[in-house]
N, C-alpha and C positions, 0 to 999 in steps of 0.2 A: 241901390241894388247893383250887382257887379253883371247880373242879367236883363238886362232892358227889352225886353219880347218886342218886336218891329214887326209885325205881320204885313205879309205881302200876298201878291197871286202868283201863281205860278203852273208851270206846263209839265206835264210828264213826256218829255221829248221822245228817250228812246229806251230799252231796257237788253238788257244780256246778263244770260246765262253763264255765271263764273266756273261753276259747281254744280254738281247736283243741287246743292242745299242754298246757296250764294247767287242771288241778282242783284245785277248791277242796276242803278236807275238813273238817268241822266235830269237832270230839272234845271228848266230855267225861268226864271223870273220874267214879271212883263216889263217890268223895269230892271234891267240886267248891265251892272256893267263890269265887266273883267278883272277888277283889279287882287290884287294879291292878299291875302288872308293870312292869318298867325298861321303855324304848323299846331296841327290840335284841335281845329275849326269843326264844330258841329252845325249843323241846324237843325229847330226843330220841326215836325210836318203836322199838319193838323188830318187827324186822323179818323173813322168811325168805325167803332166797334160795338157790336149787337145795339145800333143804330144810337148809339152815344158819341157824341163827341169826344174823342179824345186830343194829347199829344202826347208824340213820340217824339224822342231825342238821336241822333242819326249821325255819324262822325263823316267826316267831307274826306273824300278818298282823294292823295294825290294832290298837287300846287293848285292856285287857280289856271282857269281855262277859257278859254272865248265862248266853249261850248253850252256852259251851263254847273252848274254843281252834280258831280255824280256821289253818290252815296251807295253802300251795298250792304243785303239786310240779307241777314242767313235766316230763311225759315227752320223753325224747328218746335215741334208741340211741345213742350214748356214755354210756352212765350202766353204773355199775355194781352194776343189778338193784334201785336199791330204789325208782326213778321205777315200774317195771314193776309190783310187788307192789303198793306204794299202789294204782297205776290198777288193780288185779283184787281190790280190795276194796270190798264192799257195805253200805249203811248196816244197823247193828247187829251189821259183825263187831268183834270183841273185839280191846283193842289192849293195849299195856305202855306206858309214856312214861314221863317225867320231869318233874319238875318246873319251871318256867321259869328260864332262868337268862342273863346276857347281861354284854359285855365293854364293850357298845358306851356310855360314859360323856356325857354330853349335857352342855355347859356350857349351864344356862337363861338367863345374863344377858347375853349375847353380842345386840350390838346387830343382828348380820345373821348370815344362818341361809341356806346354798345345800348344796342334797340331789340328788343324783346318781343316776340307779337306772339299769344296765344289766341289762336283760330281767329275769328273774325274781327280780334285786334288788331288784324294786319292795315284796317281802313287808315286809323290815323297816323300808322307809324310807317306808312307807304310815303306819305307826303314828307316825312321829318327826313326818310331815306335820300329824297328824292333832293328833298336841298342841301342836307349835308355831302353826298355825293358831286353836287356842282360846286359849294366850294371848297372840294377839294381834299375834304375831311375824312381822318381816322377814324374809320366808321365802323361796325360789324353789326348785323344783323342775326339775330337765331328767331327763328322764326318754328312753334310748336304749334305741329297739330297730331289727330289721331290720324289720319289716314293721308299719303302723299294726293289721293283724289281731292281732298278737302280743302288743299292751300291756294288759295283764290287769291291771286297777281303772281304765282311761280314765274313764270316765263318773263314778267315784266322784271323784277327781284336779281332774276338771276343775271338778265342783258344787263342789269346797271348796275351791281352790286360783285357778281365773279364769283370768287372764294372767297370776300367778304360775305356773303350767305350762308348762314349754318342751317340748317332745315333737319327738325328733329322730328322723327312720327313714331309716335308711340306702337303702331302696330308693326312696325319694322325692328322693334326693340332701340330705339336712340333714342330716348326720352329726354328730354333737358334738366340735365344736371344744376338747377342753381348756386347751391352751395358752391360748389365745382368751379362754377363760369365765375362768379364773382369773387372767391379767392384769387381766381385767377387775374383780375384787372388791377391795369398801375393806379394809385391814388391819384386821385382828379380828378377818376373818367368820370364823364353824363351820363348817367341812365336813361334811356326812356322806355316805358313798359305800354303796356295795354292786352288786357288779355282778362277771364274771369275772376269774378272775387276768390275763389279760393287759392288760383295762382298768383294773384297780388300780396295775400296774406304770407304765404310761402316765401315771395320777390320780397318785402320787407324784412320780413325774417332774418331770408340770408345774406340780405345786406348790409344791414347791422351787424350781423355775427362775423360779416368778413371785416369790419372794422373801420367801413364807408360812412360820411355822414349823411343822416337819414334826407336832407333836401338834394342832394346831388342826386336821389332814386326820384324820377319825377314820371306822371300818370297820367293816362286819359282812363277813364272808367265806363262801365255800361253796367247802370242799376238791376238791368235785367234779371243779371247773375248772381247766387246764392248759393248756400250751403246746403239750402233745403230746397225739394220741388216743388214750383209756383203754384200751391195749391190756394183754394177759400178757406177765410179762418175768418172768425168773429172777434170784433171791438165791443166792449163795453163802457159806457160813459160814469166815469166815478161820482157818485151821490145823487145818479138820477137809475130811472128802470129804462135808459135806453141802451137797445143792443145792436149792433149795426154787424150785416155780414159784407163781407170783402172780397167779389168774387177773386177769380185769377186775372179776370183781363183789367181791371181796375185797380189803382193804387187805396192805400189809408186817405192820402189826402185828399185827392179826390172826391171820395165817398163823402168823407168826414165834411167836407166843405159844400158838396150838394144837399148836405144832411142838416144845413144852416149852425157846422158848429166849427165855423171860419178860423183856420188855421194861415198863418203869413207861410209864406216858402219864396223862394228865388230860384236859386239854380236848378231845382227838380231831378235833381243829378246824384244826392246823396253824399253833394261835396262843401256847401256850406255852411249846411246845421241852422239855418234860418228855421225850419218846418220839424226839428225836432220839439217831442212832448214828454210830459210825464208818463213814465209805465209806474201801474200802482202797482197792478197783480198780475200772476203771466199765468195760467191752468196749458201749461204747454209747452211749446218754444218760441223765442223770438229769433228771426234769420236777421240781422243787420246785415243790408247790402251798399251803407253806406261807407265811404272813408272818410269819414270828418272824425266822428269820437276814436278814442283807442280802441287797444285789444283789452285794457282793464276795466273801461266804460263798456262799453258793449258787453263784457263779463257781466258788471253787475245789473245791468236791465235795468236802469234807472230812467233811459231815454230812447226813444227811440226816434228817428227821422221817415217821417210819416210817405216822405214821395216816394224813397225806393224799397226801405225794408218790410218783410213782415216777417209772417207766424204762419204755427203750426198750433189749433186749439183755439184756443179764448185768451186776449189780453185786456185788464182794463187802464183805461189811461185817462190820465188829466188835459183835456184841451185849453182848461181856463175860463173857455166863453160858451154858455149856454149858446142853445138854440133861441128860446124867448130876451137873449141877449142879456141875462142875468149874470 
């Protein structure tokens, strides 16, 4: 497995207000030591929602620090419950995390270097700023959101970065031109994006179209994000009479695996397709919020990845493995 879960204890040291919407949370472990992490480092936080256990997956804001790991969770009512419990947490309650771990691979000798953050993507692509910047690197930042209120690190962004900073807000009328932006870079450049599924789908798009090859657009993702709003939809189990519902603050696999019908997963992330299943039948939509299948796989509804995507309606799927383990 390329994710090896290491749970730890840890502290809620201190918290700040980025945004309205955006707090910061500082955590440090009880065994903590400073050293330096990938650019791309998430952790995950063990969580409880409507008095369940969960996790949450959380992108490490910024290089390491002596301080602690800071992380920052935009509250907002499409979420499902875990923006809610961070924001009702107080400095010194008791947390579980994991260790840092990150997919997002950084080629350093890439002569030009352009980074992408839509709204609360800014967490992991603050850090990738923050080292390209020290050595010295061809860099440019665009950085999209709706409102200039909403851009949570501006002021840190702009001391380190200048007119390297492009800051697009939609309600100013300066939207981010993709197509545009990436016509416009010399062959070679690294991409690095982070920002919702439907601007990643967009970001690949025009990447390809401008003539780039598709691994030099590289990503950090947050499953949260969909096509559709995180509403409850029902699973049904192919060749049996079980029907299982999915609230909003729970995943498929989840459910599906409290429900004794043990699905394997890893990265929980919607990035390495370990925890995809069969779709037989869909009475609805399916959101694939993952990036692993294509845009022609996920067309056809053949699979779906059970940790981050759903639906809208009823799907039925094949897990393989009975409950009575038949």
């Amino acid at each position: 497995m390329r994710f090896i879960e290491t749970w730890t204890p840890a502290t809620l040291v201190a918290t700040r207000d980025l945004t309205p919407s955006v707090r910061e949370f500082l955590i440090k472990p009880d065994q903590f030591e400073a050293t330096a992490y990938p650019v791309g480092s998430h952790i995950n936080v063990s969580v409880t929602i409507d008095g369940l256990p969960e996790t949450r997956s959380y992108s490490l804001v910024g290089e390491a620090s002596p301080q602690g790991f800071r992380i920052a969770v935009r509250r907002t009512d499409d979420s499902r419950g875990g923006s809610r419990y961070m924001w009702s947490l107080q400095p010194g309650a008791r947390l579980d995390i994991t260790r840092p771990a990150s997919l997002l691979a950084v080629d350093w000798t890439r002569d030009n270097y352009c980074l992408i953050a839509g709204g609360i993507g800014i967490t992991p692509i603050l850090g990738a700023a923050q080292a390209l910047a020290r050595r010295g690197a061809d860099v440019t930042l665009h950085y999209a959101v709706r409102s200039r209120s909403e851009a949570a690190y501006l002021g840190d962004l702009a001391a380190m970065l200048g007119d390297r900073l492009v800051l697009h807000v939609s309600e100013e009328g300066s939207r981010l031109d993709l197509d545009a932006l990436f016509a416009s870079l010399p062959r070679g450049t690294l991409a690095l994006f982070c920002g919702p599924m439907r601007m990643l789908d967009v970001a690949r798009h025009a990447w390809i179209g401008a003539g780039h090859p598709l691994p030099d657009l590289r990503y950090e993702t947050f499953g949260s994000s969909g096509t559709l709003p995180t509403e409850t939809f029902r699973v049904r189990l192919k060749d049996s009479a079980v029907e299982l519902e999915i609230p909003r603050e729970r995943s498929m696999l989840d459910v599906l695996n409290a429900s004794g019908f043990e699905v394997i997963s890893d990265c929980k992330r919607g990035e390495c397709g370990l925890c995809a299943i069969d779709v037989v039948d869909v009475d609805g939509e399916i959101d694939h919020r993952d990036v692993f299948f294509s845009d022609h796989q996920k067309q056809a509804n053949q699979k779906i990845c059970a940790c981050v995507s759903r639906a809208r309606g009823t799907i039925t799927v094949d897990t393989l493995l009975r409950a009575d383990g038949v």
